[in-house]
C-alpha positions in Angstrom: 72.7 178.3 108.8 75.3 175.7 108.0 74.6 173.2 105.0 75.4 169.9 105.5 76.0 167.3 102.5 76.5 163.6 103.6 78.2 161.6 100.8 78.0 157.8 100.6 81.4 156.7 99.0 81.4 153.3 97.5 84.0 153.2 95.2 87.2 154.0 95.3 87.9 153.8 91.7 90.2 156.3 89.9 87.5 156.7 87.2 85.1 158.0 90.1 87.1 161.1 90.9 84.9 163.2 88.7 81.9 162.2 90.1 82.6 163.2 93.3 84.5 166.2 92.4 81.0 167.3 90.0 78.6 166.1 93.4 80.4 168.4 95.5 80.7 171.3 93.3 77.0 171.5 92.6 76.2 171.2 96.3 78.5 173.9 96.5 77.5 176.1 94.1 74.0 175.7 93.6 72.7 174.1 97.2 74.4 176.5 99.2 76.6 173.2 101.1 79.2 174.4 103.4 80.2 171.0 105.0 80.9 168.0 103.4 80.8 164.4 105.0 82.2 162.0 103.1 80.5 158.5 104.7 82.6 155.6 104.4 80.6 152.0 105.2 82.2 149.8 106.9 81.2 146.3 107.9 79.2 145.8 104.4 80.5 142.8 102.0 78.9 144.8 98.5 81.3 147.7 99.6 84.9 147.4 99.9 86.1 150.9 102.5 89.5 150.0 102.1 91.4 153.1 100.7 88.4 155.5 100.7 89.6 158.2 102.6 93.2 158.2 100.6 91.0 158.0 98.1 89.1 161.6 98.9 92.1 162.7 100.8 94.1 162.8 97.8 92.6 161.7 94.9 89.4 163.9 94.9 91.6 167.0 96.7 94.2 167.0 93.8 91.3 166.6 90.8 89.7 169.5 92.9 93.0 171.4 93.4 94.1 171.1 89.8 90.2 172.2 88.8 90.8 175.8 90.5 93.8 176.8 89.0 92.5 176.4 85.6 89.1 177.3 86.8 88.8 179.3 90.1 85.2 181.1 88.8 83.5 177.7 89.2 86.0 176.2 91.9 87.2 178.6 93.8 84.5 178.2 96.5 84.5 174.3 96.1 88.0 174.1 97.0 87.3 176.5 100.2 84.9 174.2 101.5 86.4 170.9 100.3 89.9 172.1 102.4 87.7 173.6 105.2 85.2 172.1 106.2 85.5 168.5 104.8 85.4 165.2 106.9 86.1 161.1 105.7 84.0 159.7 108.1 83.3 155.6 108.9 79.6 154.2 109.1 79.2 150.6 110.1 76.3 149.5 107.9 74.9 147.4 110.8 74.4 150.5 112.7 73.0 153.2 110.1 69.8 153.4 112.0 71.8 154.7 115.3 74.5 157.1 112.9 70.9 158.9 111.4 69.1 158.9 114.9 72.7 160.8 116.4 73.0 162.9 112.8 69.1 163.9 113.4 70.3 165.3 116.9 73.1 167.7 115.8 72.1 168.5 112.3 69.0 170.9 110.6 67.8 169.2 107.7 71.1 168.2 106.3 71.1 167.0 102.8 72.3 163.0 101.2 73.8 161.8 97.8 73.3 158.5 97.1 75.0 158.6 93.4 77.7 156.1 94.2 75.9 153.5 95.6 74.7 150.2 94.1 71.1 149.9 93.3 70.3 147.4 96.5 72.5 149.5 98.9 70.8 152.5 97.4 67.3 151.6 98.5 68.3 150.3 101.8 69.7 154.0 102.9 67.0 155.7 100.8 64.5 153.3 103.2 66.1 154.2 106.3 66.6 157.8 105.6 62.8 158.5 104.7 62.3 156.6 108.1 64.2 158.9 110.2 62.2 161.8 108.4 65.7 162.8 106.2 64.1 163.3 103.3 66.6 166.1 101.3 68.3 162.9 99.3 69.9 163.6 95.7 71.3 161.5 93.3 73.9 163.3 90.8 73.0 161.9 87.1 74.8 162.4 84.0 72.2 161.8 81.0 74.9 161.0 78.5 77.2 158.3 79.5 80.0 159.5 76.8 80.6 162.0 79.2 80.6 159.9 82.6 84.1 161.2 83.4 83.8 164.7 82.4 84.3 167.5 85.1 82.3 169.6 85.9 83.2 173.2 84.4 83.1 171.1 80.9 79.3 170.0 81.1 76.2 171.9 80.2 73.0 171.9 82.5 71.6 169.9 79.8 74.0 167.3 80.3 73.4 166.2 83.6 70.8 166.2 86.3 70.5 166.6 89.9 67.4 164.4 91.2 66.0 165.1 94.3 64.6 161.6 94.7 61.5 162.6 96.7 60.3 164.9 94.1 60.3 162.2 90.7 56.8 160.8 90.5 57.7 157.8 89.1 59.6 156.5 92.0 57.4 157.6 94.4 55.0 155.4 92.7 57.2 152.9 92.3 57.8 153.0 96.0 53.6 153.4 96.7 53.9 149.9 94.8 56.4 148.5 96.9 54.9 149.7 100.3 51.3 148.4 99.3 52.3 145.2 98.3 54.4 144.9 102.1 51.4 146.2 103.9 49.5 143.1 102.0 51.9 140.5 103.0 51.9 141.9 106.5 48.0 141.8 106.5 48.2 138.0 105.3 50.4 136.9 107.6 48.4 138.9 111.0 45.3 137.6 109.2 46.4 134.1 109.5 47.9 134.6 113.1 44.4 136.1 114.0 42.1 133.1 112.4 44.4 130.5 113.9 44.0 131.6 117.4 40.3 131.8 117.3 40.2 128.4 115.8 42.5 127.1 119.0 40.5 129.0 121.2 37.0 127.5 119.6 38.6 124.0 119.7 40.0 124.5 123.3 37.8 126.7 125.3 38.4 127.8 128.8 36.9 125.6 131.4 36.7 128.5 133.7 35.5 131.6 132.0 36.2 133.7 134.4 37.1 137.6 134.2 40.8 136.9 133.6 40.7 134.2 131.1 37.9 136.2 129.2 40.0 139.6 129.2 43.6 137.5 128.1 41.0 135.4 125.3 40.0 139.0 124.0 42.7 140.9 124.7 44.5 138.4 122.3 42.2 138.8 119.2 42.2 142.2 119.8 46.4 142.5 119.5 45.3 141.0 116.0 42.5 142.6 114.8 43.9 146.1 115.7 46.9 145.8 113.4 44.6 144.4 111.0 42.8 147.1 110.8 45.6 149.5 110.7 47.4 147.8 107.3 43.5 148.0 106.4 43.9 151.7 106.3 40.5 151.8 108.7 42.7 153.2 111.6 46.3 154.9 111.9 47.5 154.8 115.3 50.4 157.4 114.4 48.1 160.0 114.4 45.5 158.7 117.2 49.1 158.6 119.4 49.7 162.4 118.1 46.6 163.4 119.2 
């Protein structure tokens, strides 16, 4: 089975060649990676695509060229795979939604680094990847910023990690925090929706109560009271759909 790593590139930078040369060489090496896409987002004002696929074109190929001949035991197979089976590719940022939903057709559980990316940028994929159920998402950190720019055959294990975002506990209660306090705001605001249409109902009541105006009057406090009770946690219509 083919290994697919999808890398956000948001910087173009000539200090960020070692980060994505050291990003690809431990998918390589240690995640088994045999493809590599290198996304570039267009159509976002935080991220400026102009140049990014000189930038990996070049750039990133001759850092990763120069690393195998001094170092083909670590490289070697990172260079096969960089030359191989390597593509720049554009995302519009508008359309990531549509670019995951197409990925999720033609790819097994392909895998995401987000190291590049500013923070807000960074949450906003991380959101809509967990959303499309594309949850193998890593983030390539190096603990000790002195060596930022070192490459990769020159740093120990203990210099670096590679966080697989779904598995640290403090963001995913970070993120339990976040989601609770959304579910809240959405329960406020279908609350209020729910108590102002029974108040207009109460202060302007049918005059003919027949069957229809009965079944619309309940039908309505019913489209409010249902998600009400779903942000509640009382019900979860996923699973009563599933079923």
């Amino acid at each position: 089975m083919n290994n697919e790593m999808y890398i956000f590139v948001a910087s173009n930078n000539p200090k960020s060649v070692n980060l994505y040369v050291n990003i690809v060489s431990h998918a390589v090496n240690y995640l088994n990676v045999d493809k590599l896409h290198f996304i570039k987002i267009t159509n976002c004002e935080s991220l400026n695509d102009a140049g990014v696929s000189d930038f990996i074109n070049e750039a990133v190929n001759e850092r990763i060229i120069q690393n195998n001949r001094t170092n083909p035991e670590t490289y070697k197979k990172v260079y096969d795979v960089f030359t191989n089976n390597k593509k720049v590719v554009p995302w519009d940022y508008l359309l990531i939604k549509q670019h995951l939903k197409e990925l999720k057709k033609n790819s097994v559980n392909p895998c995401f680094d987000l190291s590049s990316l500013p923070k807000r940028i960074c949450l906003d994929f991380f959101t809509q990847l967990i959303f499309e159920g594309l949850d193998n998402i890593f983030i390539f950190e190096i603990k000790d910023t002195a060596k930022f720019n070192r490459p990769y055959h020159e740093l120990l294990p203990t210099d670096y990690d590679v966080i697989k975002i779904l598995n640290e506990s403090v963001f995913m209660y970070t993120l339990e925090k976040y989601t609770k306090k959304q579910n809240r705001d959405k329960m406020a605001i279908v609350f209020c929706s729910l108590m102002v249409s029974a108040i207009l109902i109460y202060i302007f009541p049918p005059t003919d109560l027949s069957f229809v105006n009965v079944s619309m009057i309940f039908l309505t406090l019913l489209s409010g009271l249902i998600p009400l009770l779903e942000l509640a946690g009382f019900i979860n219509l996923s699973k009563l759909w599933k079923k």
